[in-house]
C-alpha distance (Angstrom), angle and dihedral (degrees) to the residues before:
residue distance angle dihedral
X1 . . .
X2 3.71 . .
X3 3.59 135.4 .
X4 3.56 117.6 -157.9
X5 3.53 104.5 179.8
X6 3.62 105.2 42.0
X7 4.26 97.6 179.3
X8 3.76 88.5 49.4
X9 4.16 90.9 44.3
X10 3.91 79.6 54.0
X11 3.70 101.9 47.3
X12 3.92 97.7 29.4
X13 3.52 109.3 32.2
X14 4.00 111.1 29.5
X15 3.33 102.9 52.9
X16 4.01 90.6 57.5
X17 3.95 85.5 60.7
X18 3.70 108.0 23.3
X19 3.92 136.4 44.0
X20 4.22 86.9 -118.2
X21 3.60 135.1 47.3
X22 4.24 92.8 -143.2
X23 3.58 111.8 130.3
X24 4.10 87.7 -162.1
X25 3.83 88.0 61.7
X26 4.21 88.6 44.9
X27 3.45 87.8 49.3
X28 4.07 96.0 45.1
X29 3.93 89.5 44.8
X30 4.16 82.9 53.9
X31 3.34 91.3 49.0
X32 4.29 86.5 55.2
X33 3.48 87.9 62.9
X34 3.84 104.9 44.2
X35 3.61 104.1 -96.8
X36 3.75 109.8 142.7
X37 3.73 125.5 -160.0
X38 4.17 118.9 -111.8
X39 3.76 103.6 -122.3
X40 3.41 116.1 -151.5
X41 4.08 117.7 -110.0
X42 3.66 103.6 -154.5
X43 4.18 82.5 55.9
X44 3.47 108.8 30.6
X45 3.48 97.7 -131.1
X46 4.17 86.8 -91.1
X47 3.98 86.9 98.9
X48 3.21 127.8 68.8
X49 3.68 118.1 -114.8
X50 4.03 123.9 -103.6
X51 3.49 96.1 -143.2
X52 3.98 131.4 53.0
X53 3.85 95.2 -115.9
X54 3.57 135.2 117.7
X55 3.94 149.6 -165.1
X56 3.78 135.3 -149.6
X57 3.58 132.3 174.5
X58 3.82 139.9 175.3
X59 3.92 117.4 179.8
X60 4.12 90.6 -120.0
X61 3.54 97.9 50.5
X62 3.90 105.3 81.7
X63 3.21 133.1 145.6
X64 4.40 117.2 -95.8
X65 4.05 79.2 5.1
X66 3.76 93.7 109.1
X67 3.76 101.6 153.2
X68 3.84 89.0 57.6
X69 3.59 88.9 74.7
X70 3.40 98.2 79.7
X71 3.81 86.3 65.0
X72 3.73 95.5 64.0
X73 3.60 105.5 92.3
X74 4.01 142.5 156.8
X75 3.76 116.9 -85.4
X76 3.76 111.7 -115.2
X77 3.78 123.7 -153.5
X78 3.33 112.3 -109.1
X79 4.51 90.7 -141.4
X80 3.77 114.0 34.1
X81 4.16 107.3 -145.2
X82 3.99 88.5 -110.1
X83 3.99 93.5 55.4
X84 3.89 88.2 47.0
X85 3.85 92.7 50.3
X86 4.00 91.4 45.2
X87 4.41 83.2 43.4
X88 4.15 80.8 50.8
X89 3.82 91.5 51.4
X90 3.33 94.4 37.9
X91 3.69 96.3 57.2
X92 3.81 93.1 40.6
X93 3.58 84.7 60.8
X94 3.57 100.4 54.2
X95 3.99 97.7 42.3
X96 3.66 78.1 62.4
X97 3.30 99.9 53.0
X98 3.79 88.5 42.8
X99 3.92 83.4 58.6
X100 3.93 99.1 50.7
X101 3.76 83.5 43.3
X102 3.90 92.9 60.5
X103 4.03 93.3 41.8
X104 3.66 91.3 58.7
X105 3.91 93.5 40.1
X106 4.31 90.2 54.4
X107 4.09 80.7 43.2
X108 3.69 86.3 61.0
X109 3.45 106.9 38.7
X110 3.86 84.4 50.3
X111 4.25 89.4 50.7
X112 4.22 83.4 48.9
X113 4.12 87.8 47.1
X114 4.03 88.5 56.3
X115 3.20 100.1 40.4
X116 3.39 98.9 48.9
């Protein structure tokens, strides 16, 4: 889809279906759901464009290609921050182990050494 008027998209159009008229956040939200922005050839998307306008496009969202929709969907992290910090503690736990595991082994081979 294309949005050629990007401060009136803002003003006009995002606050009718969003708490904020920010076109970053629209375009971050997009972004959630796999929409990627057309980047112009001729500028290589390093300048910035003359006009106002601007292009998004997701490979489910076509036009008369209804039942596609159903495959647009929010992006879900793969590790939620609480299963990383339990991962964290998890694996601080087990170097530990892995440490009181090698003092006894050396204590052992050390016993085996005298008695031998």
């Amino acid at each position: 889809f294309h949005v050629f008027d990007q401060g009136r998209f803002a003003k006009e159009v995002l606050p009718k279906y969003f708490k904020h008229n920010n076109m970053a956040s629209f375009v971050r939200q997009l972004n959630m759901y796999g929409f990627r922005k057309v980047v112009n050839i001729e500028q290589g998307g390093l300048v910035k464009p003359e006009r106002d306008d601007t292009e998004f496009q997701h490979l489910c969202f076509l036009q008369g290609h209804e039942h596609l929709l159903e495959h647009i969907k929010r992006k879900v992290s793969v590790v939620k921050s609480e299963e990383t910090k339990m991962r964290q503690e998890d694996l601080s736990r087990l170097l530990y182990e892995v440490q009181i595991l090698r003092s006894q082994q050396e204590n052992m081979e050390c016993q085996v050494q005298d008695m031998k």
